[in-house]
TIVORO-64807 format. One record per residue: residue in three letters; z, y, x of N, C-alpha, C in turn. Coordinates in nm, 2 decimals. Example, Ala and Ser with C-alpha at 12.3 -4.5 7.8 and 13.67 -1.06 7.14 Angstrom:
# TIVORO-64807
SITE     r       nz       ny       nx      caz      cay      cax       cz       cy       cx
SITE   ALA     0.78    -0.57     1.32     0.78    -0.45     1.23     0.78    -0.33     1.32
SITE   SER     0.71    -0.22     1.28     0.71    -0.11     1.37     0.79     0.00     1.29
END
This chain:
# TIVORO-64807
SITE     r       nz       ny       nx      caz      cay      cax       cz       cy       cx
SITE   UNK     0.00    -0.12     0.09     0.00     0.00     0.00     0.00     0.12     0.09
SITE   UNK    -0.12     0.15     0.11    -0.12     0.30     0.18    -0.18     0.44     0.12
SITE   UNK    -0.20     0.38     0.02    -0.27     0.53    -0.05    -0.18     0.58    -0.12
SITE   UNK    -0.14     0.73    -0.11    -0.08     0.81    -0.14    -0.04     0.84    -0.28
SITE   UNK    -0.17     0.81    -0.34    -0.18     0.85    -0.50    -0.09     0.76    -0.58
SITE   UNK    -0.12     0.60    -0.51    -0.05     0.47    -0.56     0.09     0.53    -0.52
SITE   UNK     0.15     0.51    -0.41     0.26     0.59    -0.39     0.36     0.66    -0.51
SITE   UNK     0.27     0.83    -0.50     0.36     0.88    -0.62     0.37     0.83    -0.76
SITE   UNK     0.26     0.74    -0.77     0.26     0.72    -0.91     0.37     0.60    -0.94
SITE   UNK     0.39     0.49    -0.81     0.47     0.38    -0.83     0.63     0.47    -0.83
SITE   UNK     0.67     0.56    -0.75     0.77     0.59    -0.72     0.82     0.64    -0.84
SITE   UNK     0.75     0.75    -0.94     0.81     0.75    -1.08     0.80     0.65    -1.16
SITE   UNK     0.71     0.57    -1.14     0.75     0.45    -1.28     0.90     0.35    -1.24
SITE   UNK     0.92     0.32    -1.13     1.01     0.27    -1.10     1.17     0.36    -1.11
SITE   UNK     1.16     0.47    -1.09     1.29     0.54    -1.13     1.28     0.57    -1.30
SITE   UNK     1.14     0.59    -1.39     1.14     0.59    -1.49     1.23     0.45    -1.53
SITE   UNK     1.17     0.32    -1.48     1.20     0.17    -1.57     1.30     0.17    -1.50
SITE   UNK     1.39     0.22    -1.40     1.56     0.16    -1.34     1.67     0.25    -1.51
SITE   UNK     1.60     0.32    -1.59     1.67     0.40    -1.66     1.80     0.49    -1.60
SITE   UNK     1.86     0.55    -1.68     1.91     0.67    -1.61     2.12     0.66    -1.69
SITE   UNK     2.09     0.56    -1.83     2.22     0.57    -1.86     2.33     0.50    -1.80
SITE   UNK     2.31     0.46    -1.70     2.43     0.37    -1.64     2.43     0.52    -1.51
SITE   UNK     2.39     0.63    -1.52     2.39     0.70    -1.41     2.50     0.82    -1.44
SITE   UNK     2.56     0.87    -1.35     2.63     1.01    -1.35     2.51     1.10    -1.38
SITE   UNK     2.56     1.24    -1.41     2.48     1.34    -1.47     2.40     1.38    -1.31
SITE   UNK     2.44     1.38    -1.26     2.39     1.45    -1.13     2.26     1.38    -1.05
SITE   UNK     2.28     1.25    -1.09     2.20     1.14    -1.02     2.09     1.17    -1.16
SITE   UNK     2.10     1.12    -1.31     2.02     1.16    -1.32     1.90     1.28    -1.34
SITE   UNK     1.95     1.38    -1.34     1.90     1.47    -1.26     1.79     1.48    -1.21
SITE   UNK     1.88     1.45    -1.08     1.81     1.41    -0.92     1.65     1.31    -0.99
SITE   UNK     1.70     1.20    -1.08     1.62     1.17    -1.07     1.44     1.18    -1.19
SITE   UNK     1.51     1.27    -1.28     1.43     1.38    -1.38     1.37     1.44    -1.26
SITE   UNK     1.38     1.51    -1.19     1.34     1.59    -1.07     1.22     1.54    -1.00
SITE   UNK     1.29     1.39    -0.93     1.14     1.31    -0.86     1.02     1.26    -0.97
SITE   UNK     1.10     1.17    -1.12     0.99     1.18    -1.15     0.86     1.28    -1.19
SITE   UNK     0.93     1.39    -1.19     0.85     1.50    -1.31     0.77     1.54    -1.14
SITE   UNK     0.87     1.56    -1.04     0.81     1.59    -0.92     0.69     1.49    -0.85
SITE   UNK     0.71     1.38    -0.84     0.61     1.25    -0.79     0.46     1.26    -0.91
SITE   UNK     0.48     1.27    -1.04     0.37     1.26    -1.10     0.30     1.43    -1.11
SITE   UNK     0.38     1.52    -1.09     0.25     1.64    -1.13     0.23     1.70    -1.00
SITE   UNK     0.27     1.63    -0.88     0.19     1.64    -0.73     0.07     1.54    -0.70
SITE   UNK     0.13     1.40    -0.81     0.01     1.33    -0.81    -0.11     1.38    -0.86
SITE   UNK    -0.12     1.41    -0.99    -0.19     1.52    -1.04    -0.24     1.61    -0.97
SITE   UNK    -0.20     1.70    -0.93    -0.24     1.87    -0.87    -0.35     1.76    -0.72
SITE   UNK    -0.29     1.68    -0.66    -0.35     1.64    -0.55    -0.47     1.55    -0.55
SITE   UNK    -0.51     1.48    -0.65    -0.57     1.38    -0.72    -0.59     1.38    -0.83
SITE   UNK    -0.64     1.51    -0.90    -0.68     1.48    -1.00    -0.78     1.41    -1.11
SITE   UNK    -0.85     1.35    -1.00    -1.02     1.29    -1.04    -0.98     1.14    -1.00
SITE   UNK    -0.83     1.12    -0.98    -0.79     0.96    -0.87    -0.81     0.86    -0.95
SITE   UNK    -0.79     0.72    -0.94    -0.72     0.61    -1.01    -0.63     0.59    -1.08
SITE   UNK    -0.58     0.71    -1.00    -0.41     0.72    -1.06    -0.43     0.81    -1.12
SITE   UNK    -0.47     0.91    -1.18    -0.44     1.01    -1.24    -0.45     1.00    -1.42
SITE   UNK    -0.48     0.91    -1.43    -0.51     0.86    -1.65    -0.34     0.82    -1.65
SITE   UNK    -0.30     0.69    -1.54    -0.15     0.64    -1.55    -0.09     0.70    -1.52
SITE   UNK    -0.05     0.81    -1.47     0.02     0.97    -1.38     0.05     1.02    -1.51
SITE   UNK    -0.07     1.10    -1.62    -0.06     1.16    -1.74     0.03     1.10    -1.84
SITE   UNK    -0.03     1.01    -1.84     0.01     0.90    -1.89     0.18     0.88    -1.95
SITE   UNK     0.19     0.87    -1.79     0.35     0.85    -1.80     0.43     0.96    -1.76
SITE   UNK     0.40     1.04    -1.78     0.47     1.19    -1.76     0.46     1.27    -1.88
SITE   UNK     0.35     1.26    -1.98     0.40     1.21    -2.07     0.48     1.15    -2.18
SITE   UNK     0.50     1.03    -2.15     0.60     0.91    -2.19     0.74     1.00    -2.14
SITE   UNK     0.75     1.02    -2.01     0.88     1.09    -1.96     0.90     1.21    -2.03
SITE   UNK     0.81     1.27    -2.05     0.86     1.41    -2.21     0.93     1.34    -2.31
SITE   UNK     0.82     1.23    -2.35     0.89     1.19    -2.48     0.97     1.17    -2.51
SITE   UNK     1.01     1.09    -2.36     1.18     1.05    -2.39     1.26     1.14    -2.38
SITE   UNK     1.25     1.26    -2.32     1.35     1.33    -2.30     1.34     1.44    -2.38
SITE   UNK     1.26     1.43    -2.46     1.22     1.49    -2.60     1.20     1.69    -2.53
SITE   UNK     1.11     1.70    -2.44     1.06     1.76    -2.40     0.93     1.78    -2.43
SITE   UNK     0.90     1.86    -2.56     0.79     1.87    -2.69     0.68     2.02    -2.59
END
């Protein structure tokens, strides 16, 4: 796994699917931060990528859940 794009896109779905309620407020956060951070650098950097339909995608999904309309 050396491409970049794969990278940020894996790094938020994996902090997305670890979920956030067994976490202190601070950690999740931290980790609202990377993913919103990991997917709309994927984006801005790659927009035309492979990754970029699953990036939207699940960023998203991470609005929705966090009811971020």
């Amino acid at each position: 796994m050396t491409d970049p794009e794969e990278i940020y896109y894996l790094r938020a779905l994996v902090l997305l699917k670890l979920g956030s309620e067994e976490l202190a407020v601070e950690e999740q956060k931290k980790n609202h931060l990377l993913i919103e951070a990991s997917l709309t650098t994927n984006l801005a950097l790659y927009p035309n990528g492979k990754f970029a339909d699953l990036s939207l995608n699940l960023l998203g999904l991470f609005y929705y859940q966090n009811k971020e309309y």
